[in-house]
C-alpha positions in Angstrom: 4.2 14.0 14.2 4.0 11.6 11.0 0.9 10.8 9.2 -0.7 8.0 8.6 -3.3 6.7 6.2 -5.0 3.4 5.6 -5.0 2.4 2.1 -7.3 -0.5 2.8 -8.4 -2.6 5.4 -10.3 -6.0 5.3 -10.1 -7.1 9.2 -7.5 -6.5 11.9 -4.9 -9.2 9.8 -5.5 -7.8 6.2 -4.5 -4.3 5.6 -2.1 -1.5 4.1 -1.1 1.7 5.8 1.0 4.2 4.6 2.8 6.6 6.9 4.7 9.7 5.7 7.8 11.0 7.8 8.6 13.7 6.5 9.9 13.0 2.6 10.3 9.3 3.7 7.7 6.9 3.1 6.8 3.4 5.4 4.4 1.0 3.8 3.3 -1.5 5.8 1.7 -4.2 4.7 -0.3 -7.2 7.3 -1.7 -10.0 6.3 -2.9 -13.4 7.8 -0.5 -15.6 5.6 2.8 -13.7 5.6 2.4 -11.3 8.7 4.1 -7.8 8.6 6.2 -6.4 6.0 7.5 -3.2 6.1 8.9 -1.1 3.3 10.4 2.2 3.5 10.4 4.7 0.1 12.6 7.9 0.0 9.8 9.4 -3.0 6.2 9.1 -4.0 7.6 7.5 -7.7 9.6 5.2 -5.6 6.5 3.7 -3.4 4.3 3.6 -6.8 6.7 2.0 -8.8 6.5 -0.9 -5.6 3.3 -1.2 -5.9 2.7 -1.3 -9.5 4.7 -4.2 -9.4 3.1 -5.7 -6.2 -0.5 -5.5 -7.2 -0.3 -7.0 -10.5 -3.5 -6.6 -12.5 -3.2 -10.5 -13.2 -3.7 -10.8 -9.5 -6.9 -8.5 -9.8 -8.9 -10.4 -12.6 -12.4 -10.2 -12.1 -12.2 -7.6 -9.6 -10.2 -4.6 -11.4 -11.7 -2.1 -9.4 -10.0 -3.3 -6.0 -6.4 -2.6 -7.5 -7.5 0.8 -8.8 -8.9 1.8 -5.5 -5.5 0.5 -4.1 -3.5 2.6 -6.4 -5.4 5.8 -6.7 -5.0 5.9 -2.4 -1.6 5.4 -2.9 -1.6 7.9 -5.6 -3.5 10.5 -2.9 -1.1 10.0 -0.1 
């Protein structure tokens, strides 16, 4: 049985899931523009170093607070 958490979800087209298989990690990330991209980690430092580099704080300006949330559930999975 594998695990899954939702990092964050805006509607049924905007989200980030996470599901752990045993040491192996699938992000999955939908959105309305690009569609569904799936990325697969072998470690927790593997999957964070991703998305430090995915959610850039540049991206976040003005709304820091979103990108921590994102992170710190990342962080927790």
């Amino acid at each position: 049985m594998f695990k899954k958490h939702e990092i964050f979800k805006t509607d049924k087209y905007n989200m980030l899931t996470v599901e752990v298989q045993g040491k192996t990690l699938i992000v999955r990330e939908i959105s309305d523009q690009w569609g569904e991209e799936c990325h697969t980690f072998v470690s927790r430092p593997e999957m964070m170093h991703w998305a430090e580099n995915r959610f850039k704080p540049e991206q976040f300006v003005g709304k820091e607070q979103e990108r921590e949330n994102i992170l710190k559930a990342l962080k927790d999975v």
